[in-house]
C-alpha positions as CSV (number, residue, x, y, z in Angstrom):
1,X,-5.3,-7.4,6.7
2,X,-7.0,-4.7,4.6
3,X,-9.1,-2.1,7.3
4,X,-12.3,-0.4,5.6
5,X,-13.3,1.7,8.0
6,X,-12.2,3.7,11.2
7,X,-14.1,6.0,13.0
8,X,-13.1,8.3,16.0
9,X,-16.0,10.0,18.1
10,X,-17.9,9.6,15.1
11,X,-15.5,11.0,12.6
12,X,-15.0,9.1,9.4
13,X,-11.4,9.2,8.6
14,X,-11.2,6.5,5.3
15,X,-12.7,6.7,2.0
16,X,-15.1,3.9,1.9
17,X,-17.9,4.3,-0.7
18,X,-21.3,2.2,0.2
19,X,-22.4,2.4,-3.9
20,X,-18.9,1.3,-5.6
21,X,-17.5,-0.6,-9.2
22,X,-16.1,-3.5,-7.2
23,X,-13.4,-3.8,-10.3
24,X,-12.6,0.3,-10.1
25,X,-13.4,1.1,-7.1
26,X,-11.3,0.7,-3.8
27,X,-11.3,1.4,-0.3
28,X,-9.5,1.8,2.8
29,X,-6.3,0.3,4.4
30,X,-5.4,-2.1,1.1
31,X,-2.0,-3.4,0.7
32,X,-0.5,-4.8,-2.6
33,X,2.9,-6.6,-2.9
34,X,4.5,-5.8,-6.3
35,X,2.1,-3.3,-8.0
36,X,2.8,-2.5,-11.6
37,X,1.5,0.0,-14.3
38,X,1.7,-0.2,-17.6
39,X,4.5,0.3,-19.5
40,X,6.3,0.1,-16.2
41,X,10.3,-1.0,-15.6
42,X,10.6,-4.7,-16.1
43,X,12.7,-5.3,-12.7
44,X,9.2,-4.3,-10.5
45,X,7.8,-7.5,-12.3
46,X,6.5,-9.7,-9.4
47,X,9.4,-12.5,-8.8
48,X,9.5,-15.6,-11.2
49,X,7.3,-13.8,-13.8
50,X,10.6,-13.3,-16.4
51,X,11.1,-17.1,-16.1
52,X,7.7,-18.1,-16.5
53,X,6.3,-19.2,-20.0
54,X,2.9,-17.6,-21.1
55,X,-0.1,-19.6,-19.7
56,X,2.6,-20.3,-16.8
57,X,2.0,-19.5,-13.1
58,X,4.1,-16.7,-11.3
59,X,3.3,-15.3,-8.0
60,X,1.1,-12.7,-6.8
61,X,2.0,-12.4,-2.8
62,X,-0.9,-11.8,-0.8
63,X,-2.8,-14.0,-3.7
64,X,-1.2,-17.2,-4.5
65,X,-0.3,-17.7,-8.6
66,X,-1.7,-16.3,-11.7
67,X,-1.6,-17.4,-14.9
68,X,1.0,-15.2,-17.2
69,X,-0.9,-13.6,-20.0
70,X,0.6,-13.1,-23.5
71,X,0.9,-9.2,-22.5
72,X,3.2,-7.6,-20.1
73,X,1.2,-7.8,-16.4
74,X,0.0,-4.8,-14.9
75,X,-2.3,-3.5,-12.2
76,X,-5.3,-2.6,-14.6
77,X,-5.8,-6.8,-16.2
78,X,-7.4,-9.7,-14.5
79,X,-4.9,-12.4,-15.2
80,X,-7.0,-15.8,-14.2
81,X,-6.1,-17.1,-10.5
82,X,-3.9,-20.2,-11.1
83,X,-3.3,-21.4,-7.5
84,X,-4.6,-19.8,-4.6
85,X,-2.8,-19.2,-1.7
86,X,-4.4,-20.5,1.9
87,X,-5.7,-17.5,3.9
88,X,-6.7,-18.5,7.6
89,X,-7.2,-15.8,10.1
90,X,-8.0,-15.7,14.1
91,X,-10.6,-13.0,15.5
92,X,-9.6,-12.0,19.0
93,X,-11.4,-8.9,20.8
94,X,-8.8,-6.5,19.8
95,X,-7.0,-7.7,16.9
96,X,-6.7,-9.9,14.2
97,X,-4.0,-12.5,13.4
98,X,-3.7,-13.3,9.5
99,X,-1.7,-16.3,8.4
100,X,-1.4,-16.9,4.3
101,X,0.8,-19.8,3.1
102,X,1.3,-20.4,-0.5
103,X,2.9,-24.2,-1.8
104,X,4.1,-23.1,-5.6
105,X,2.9,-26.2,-7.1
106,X,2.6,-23.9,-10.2
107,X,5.4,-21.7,-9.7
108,X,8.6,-24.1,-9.4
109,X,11.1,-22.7,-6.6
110,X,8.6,-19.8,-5.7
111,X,6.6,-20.5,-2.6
112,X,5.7,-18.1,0.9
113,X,4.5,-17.7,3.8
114,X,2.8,-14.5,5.1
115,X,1.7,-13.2,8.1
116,X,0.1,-10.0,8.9
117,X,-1.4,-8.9,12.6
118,X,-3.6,-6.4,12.6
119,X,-4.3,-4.7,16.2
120,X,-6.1,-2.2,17.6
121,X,-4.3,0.4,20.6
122,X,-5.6,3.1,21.5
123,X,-5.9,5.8,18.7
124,X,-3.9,3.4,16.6
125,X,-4.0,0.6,13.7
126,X,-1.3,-1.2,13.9
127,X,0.1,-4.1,11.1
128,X,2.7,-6.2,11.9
129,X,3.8,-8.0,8.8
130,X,6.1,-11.3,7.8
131,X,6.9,-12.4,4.6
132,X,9.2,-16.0,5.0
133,X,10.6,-17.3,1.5
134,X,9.9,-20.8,1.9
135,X,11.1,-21.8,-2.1
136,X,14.4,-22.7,-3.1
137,X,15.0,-19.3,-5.6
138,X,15.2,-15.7,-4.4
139,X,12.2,-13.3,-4.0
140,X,12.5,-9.9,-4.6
141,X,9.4,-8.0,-3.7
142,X,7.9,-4.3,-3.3
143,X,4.7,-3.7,-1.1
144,X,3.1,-1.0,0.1
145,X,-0.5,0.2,1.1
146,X,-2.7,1.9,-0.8
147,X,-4.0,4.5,1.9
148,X,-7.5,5.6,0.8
149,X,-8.0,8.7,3.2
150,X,-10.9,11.0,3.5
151,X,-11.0,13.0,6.8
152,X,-14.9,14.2,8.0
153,X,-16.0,13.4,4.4
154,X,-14.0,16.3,3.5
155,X,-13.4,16.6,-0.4
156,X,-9.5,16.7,-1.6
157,X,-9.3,20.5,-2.7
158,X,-10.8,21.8,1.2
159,X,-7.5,22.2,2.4
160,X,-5.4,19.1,3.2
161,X,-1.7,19.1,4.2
162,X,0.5,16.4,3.4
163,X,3.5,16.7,5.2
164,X,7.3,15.0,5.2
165,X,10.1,15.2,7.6
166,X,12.7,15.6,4.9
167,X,12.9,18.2,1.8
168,X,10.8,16.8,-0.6
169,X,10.5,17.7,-4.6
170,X,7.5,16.1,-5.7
171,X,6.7,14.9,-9.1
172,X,3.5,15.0,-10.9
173,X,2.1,17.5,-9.2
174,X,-0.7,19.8,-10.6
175,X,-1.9,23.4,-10.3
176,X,-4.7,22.6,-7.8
177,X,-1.1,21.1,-5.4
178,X,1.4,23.8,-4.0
179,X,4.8,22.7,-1.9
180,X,5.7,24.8,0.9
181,X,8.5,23.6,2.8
182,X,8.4,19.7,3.2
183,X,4.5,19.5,3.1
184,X,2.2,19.5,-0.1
185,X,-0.7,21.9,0.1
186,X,-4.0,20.6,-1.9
187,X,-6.3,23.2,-2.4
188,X,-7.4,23.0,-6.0
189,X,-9.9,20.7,-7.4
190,X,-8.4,17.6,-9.3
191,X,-10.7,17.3,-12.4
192,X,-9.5,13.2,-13.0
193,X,-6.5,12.0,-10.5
194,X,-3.2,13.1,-9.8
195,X,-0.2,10.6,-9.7
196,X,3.1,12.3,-8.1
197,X,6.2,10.6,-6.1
198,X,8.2,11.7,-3.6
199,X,11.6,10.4,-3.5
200,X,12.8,9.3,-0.4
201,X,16.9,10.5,0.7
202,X,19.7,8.2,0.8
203,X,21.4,9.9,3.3
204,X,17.8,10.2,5.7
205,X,18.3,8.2,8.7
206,X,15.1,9.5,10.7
207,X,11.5,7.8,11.2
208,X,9.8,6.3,7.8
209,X,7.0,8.9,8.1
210,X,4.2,11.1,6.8
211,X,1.0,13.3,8.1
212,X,-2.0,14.0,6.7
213,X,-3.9,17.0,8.1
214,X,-7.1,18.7,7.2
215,X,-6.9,22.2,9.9
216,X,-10.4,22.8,9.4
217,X,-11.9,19.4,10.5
218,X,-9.4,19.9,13.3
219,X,-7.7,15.9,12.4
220,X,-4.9,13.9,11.4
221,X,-3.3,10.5,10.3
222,X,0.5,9.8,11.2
223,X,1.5,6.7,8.9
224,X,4.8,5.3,10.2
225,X,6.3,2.7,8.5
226,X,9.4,0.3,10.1
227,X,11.2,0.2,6.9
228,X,13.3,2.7,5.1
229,X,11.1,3.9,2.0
230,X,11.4,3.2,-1.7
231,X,9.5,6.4,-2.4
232,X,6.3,8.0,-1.6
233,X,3.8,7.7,-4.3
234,X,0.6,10.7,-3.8
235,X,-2.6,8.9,-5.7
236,X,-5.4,11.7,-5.4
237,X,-8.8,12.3,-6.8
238,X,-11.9,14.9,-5.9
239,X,-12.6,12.3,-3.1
240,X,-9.1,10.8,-1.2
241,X,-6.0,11.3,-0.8
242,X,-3.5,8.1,-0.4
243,X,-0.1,8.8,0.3
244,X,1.7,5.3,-0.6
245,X,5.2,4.5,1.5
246,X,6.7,1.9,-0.7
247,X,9.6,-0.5,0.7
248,X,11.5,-3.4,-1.2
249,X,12.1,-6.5,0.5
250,X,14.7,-9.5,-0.5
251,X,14.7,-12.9,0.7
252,X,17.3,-15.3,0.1
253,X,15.4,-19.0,0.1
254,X,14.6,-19.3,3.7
255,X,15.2,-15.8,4.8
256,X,12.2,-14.2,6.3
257,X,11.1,-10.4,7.1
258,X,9.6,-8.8,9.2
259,X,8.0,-4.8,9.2
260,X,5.2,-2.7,10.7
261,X,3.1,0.0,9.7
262,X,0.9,2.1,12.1
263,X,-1.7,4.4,11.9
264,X,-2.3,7.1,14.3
265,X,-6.1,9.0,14.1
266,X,-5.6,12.6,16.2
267,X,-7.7,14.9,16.7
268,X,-6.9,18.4,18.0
Protein backbone atom coordinates (compact mmCIF):
# COMPACT_ATOMS: atom_id res chain seq x y z
CA UNK A 1 0.00 0.00 0.00
CA UNK A 2 3.09 2.23 -0.71
CA UNK A 3 1.65 5.82 -2.53
CA UNK A 4 4.38 7.43 -4.94
CA UNK A 5 2.90 10.28 -5.82
CA UNK A 6 0.18 12.96 -4.75
CA UNK A 7 -0.58 15.96 -6.40
CA UNK A 8 -2.99 18.85 -5.34
CA UNK A 9 -3.90 21.55 -8.06
CA UNK A 10 -0.80 20.61 -9.54
CA UNK A 11 1.40 20.80 -6.55
CA UNK A 12 3.88 17.99 -5.98
CA UNK A 13 3.86 17.18 -2.35
CA UNK A 14 6.24 13.64 -2.30
CA UNK A 15 9.73 13.09 -3.14
CA UNK A 16 9.57 10.89 -6.08
CA UNK A 17 12.72 10.94 -8.28
CA UNK A 18 12.05 9.84 -12.15
CA UNK A 19 16.20 8.99 -12.54
CA UNK A 20 16.72 6.88 -9.22
CA UNK A 21 19.30 3.71 -7.73
CA UNK A 22 16.47 1.41 -7.37
CA UNK A 23 18.73 -0.29 -4.29
CA UNK A 24 19.40 3.50 -2.68
CA UNK A 25 16.96 5.22 -3.77
CA UNK A 26 13.29 5.51 -2.33
CA UNK A 27 10.20 7.22 -2.70
CA UNK A 28 6.98 8.19 -1.38
CA UNK A 29 4.43 6.73 1.11
CA UNK A 30 6.68 3.30 2.01
CA UNK A 31 6.04 1.40 5.00
CA UNK A 32 8.42 -1.13 6.67
CA UNK A 33 7.54 -3.52 9.53
CA UNK A 34 10.61 -4.06 11.82
CA UNK A 35 13.40 -1.80 10.31
CA UNK A 36 16.87 -2.29 11.72
CA UNK A 37 20.26 -0.51 11.47
CA UNK A 38 23.28 -1.68 12.09
CA UNK A 39 24.69 -2.27 15.22
CA UNK A 40 21.13 -1.78 16.44
CA UNK A 41 19.40 -3.33 19.92
CA UNK A 42 18.82 -6.97 19.41
CA UNK A 43 15.07 -6.89 20.79
CA UNK A 44 13.96 -4.65 17.28
CA UNK A 45 15.13 -7.98 15.48
CA UNK A 46 12.17 -8.99 13.31
CA UNK A 47 10.18 -11.97 15.44
CA UNK A 48 11.68 -15.59 15.13
CA UNK A 49 15.00 -14.32 13.88
CA UNK A 50 16.94 -15.14 17.53
CA UNK A 51 15.52 -18.75 17.12
CA UNK A 52 16.33 -19.15 13.71
CA UNK A 53 19.63 -21.04 12.59
CA UNK A 54 21.85 -19.30 9.88
CA UNK A 55 20.63 -20.19 6.31
CA UNK A 56 17.17 -20.44 8.33
CA UNK A 57 13.98 -18.47 7.36
CA UNK A 58 12.62 -15.71 9.78
CA UNK A 59 10.03 -13.26 8.75
CA UNK A 60 10.01 -10.08 7.09
CA UNK A 61 6.11 -8.77 7.39
CA UNK A 62 5.04 -7.09 4.43
CA UNK A 63 7.65 -9.71 2.55
CA UNK A 64 7.21 -13.25 3.50
CA UNK A 65 10.74 -15.12 4.84
CA UNK A 66 14.27 -14.45 4.33
CA UNK A 67 17.03 -16.51 4.67
CA UNK A 68 19.22 -15.52 7.97
CA UNK A 69 22.66 -14.52 6.95
CA UNK A 70 25.74 -15.35 9.05
CA UNK A 71 25.82 -11.44 10.04
CA UNK A 72 23.43 -9.64 12.26
CA UNK A 73 20.37 -8.38 9.70
CA UNK A 74 19.98 -4.90 9.03
CA UNK A 75 18.22 -2.54 6.73
CA UNK A 76 21.40 -1.82 4.38
CA UNK A 77 21.93 -6.17 3.20
CA UNK A 78 19.91 -8.08 0.76
CA UNK A 79 19.24 -11.30 2.63
CA UNK A 80 17.86 -13.80 -0.25
CA UNK A 81 13.89 -14.13 -0.33
CA UNK A 82 13.21 -17.56 1.22
CA UNK A 83 9.31 -17.71 1.00
CA UNK A 84 7.30 -15.17 -0.40
CA UNK A 85 4.39 -14.02 1.05
CA UNK A 86 0.96 -13.91 -1.34
CA UNK A 87 0.14 -10.22 -2.17
CA UNK A 88 -3.42 -9.92 -3.96
CA UNK A 89 -4.97 -6.55 -4.23
CA UNK A 90 -8.52 -5.10 -5.61
CA UNK A 91 -8.61 -1.75 -7.72
CA UNK A 92 -11.82 0.10 -7.06
CA UNK A 93 -12.31 3.84 -8.35
CA UNK A 94 -11.32 5.31 -5.17
CA UNK A 95 -9.25 3.03 -3.21
CA UNK A 96 -7.43 0.12 -3.02
CA UNK A 97 -7.93 -3.01 -0.89
CA UNK A 98 -4.48 -4.99 -0.16
CA UNK A 99 -4.65 -8.51 1.25
CA UNK A 100 -1.02 -10.34 2.03
CA UNK A 101 -1.10 -13.78 3.60
CA UNK A 102 2.09 -15.47 4.53
CA UNK A 103 1.91 -19.76 5.44
CA UNK A 104 5.57 -19.99 7.41
CA UNK A 105 6.40 -23.14 5.77
CA UNK A 106 10.03 -21.88 6.55
CA UNK A 107 9.55 -20.12 9.61
CA UNK A 108 7.94 -22.87 12.16
CA UNK A 109 5.15 -21.18 14.41
CA UNK A 110 5.57 -17.74 12.51
CA UNK A 111 2.87 -17.16 9.96
CA UNK A 112 0.39 -13.71 9.04
CA UNK A 113 -1.96 -12.20 7.63
CA UNK A 114 -2.04 -8.50 6.43
CA UNK A 115 -4.23 -6.23 5.21
CA UNK A 116 -3.82 -2.74 4.33
CA UNK A 117 -6.77 -0.36 2.53
CA UNK A 118 -5.64 2.40 0.99
CA UNK A 119 -8.38 5.18 0.11
CA UNK A 120 -8.73 8.31 -1.26
CA UNK A 121 -11.24 11.31 0.59
CA UNK A 122 -11.07 14.33 -0.20
CA UNK A 123 -7.68 16.06 0.56
CA UNK A 124 -6.82 12.81 2.23
CA UNK A 125 -4.81 9.35 1.97
CA UNK A 126 -5.97 7.30 4.19
CA UNK A 127 -4.37 3.49 5.28
CA UNK A 128 -6.20 1.29 7.21
CA UNK A 129 -4.00 -1.55 8.33
CA UNK A 130 -4.45 -5.33 9.98
CA UNK A 131 -1.87 -7.47 10.93
CA UNK A 132 -3.68 -11.09 12.29
CA UNK A 133 -1.06 -13.61 13.91
CA UNK A 134 -2.15 -16.66 12.40
CA UNK A 135 1.10 -18.91 13.88
CA UNK A 136 1.08 -20.67 17.07
CA UNK A 137 4.29 -18.36 18.74
CA UNK A 138 3.98 -14.63 19.63
CA UNK A 139 4.88 -11.70 17.14
CA UNK A 140 6.27 -8.79 18.35
CA UNK A 141 6.61 -6.17 15.64
CA UNK A 142 7.45 -2.34 15.00
CA UNK A 143 6.24 -0.61 11.69
CA UNK A 144 6.15 2.58 10.54
CA UNK A 145 6.26 4.68 7.19
CA UNK A 146 8.96 6.06 5.78
CA UNK A 147 7.34 9.54 4.65
CA UNK A 148 9.43 10.84 1.78
CA UNK A 149 8.08 14.55 1.61
CA UNK A 150 9.04 17.30 -0.71
CA UNK A 151 6.44 20.17 -0.92
CA UNK A 152 6.42 22.32 -4.57
CA UNK A 153 9.91 20.68 -5.20
CA UNK A 154 11.04 22.78 -2.48
CA UNK A 155 14.63 21.78 -1.27
CA UNK A 156 15.04 20.87 2.65
CA UNK A 157 16.97 24.10 3.95
CA UNK A 158 13.98 26.67 2.16
CA UNK A 159 12.25 26.93 5.24
CA UNK A 160 10.26 23.82 6.40
CA UNK A 161 8.52 23.52 9.88
CA UNK A 162 8.12 20.36 11.45
CA UNK A 163 5.86 20.69 14.16
CA UNK A 164 4.57 18.39 17.38
CA UNK A 165 1.77 18.84 19.79
CA UNK A 166 3.88 17.99 22.80
CA UNK A 167 7.51 19.44 24.04
CA UNK A 168 9.82 17.78 22.10
CA UNK A 169 13.88 17.44 22.61
CA UNK A 170 15.06 16.15 19.57
CA UNK A 171 18.17 14.18 19.05
CA UNK A 172 20.63 14.26 16.20
CA UNK A 173 19.89 17.32 15.22
CA UNK A 174 22.41 19.61 13.19
CA UNK A 175 23.32 23.24 12.82
CA UNK A 176 21.34 23.77 9.62
CA UNK A 177 17.98 22.45 12.30
CA UNK A 178 16.84 24.91 15.14
CA UNK A 179 13.83 23.98 17.90
CA UNK A 180 11.52 26.64 18.79
CA UNK A 181 8.89 25.53 20.90
CA UNK A 182 7.52 22.02 19.88
CA UNK A 183 8.34 22.46 16.02
CA UNK A 184 11.86 21.98 14.33
CA UNK A 185 12.89 24.69 12.10
CA UNK A 186 15.11 23.53 8.94
CA UNK A 187 16.74 26.19 7.30
CA UNK A 188 20.33 25.12 6.81
CA UNK A 189 21.64 22.97 4.12
CA UNK A 190 22.24 19.29 5.12
CA UNK A 191 25.57 18.41 3.36
CA UNK A 192 24.79 14.16 3.65
CA UNK A 193 21.56 13.33 5.87
CA UNK A 194 20.49 13.99 9.23
CA UNK A 195 19.10 11.09 11.51
CA UNK A 196 17.29 12.64 14.76
CA UNK A 197 14.37 11.09 17.16
CA UNK A 198 11.83 12.56 18.93
CA UNK A 199 10.75 10.79 21.88
CA UNK A 200 7.25 10.47 22.26
CA UNK A 201 5.65 11.18 26.37
CA UNK A 202 4.38 8.55 28.48
CA UNK A 203 2.06 10.61 30.17
CA UNK A 204 0.61 12.22 26.39
CA UNK A 205 -2.74 11.16 25.91
CA UNK A 206 -3.68 13.60 22.81
CA UNK A 207 -3.83 12.68 18.94
CA UNK A 208 -0.65 10.61 17.47
CA UNK A 209 0.38 13.64 15.31
CA UNK A 210 2.75 15.81 13.29
CA UNK A 211 2.78 18.71 10.51
CA UNK A 212 4.94 19.51 8.04
CA UNK A 213 4.77 23.05 6.70
CA UNK A 214 6.72 24.96 4.13
CA UNK A 215 5.06 29.00 4.66
CA UNK A 216 6.41 30.02 1.53
CA UNK A 217 4.84 27.46 -0.86
CA UNK A 218 1.79 28.33 1.23
CA UNK A 219 1.20 24.01 2.12
CA UNK A 220 1.01 21.31 4.51
CA UNK A 221 0.84 17.59 5.41
CA UNK A 222 -0.93 16.51 8.76
CA UNK A 223 0.23 12.73 9.41
CA UNK A 224 -2.09 11.23 12.08
CA UNK A 225 -1.46 8.00 13.18
CA UNK A 226 -4.26 5.70 15.43
CA UNK A 227 -1.66 4.35 17.63
CA UNK A 228 0.22 5.78 20.49
CA UNK A 229 3.92 6.41 19.10
CA UNK A 230 7.20 4.53 19.80
CA UNK A 231 9.04 7.64 18.80
CA UNK A 232 9.42 9.99 15.89
CA UNK A 233 12.35 9.34 13.88
CA UNK A 234 13.37 12.82 11.38
CA UNK A 235 15.41 11.14 8.17
CA UNK A 236 16.44 14.31 6.12
CA UNK A 237 18.66 15.07 3.17
CA UNK A 238 19.10 18.35 0.69
CA UNK A 239 15.95 16.84 -1.09
CA UNK A 240 13.06 15.37 1.65
CA UNK A 241 12.06 15.40 4.74
CA UNK A 242 10.43 12.15 6.35
CA UNK A 243 9.16 12.39 9.71
CA UNK A 244 8.77 8.56 10.71
CA UNK A 245 5.77 7.85 13.60
CA UNK A 246 6.86 4.42 14.80
CA UNK A 247 4.34 2.12 16.79
CA UNK A 248 4.98 -1.52 18.34
CA UNK A 249 2.46 -3.97 17.93
CA UNK A 250 2.04 -7.53 19.96
CA UNK A 251 0.06 -10.44 18.91
CA UNK A 252 -0.57 -13.33 21.02
CA UNK A 253 -1.14 -16.39 18.34
CA UNK A 254 -4.44 -15.49 16.95
CA UNK A 255 -4.68 -12.00 18.11
CA UNK A 256 -5.06 -9.53 15.42
CA UNK A 257 -4.62 -5.53 15.10
CA UNK A 258 -5.82 -3.15 13.67
CA UNK A 259 -4.44 0.84 13.04
CA UNK A 260 -4.73 3.77 10.62
CA UNK A 261 -2.59 6.42 9.30
CA UNK A 262 -3.90 9.42 7.31
CA UNK A 263 -2.52 12.01 5.33
CA UNK A 264 -4.00 15.36 5.00
CA UNK A 265 -2.48 17.77 1.83
CA UNK A 266 -3.61 21.64 2.75
CA UNK A 267 -3.10 24.36 1.16
CA UNK A 268 -3.57 27.82 2.54
Amino acid sequence: AAVLGVRRDGVEYLYRPDAHDPINDHAGLAAEFDLCIPDGPANVLPSGYQEAAVGEGFIKIGVGALRKPAKTYHLFMNPELLEPALTTVEWQASRAVFHQIFAGRTTPGYSYRLDAVLSLEGASVTVDWKLSNTGTRPITTRQYTHDFFRIAGRPTASGYILSFPYDIQPKGLEGGQNVAGRAVHFTGAIPRWINATVAYPASYAGPNIVALRHPEAGREIICETSDPGLRTDIHARADYISPEQFIEITLPPGGAHSWTRKYTFLED
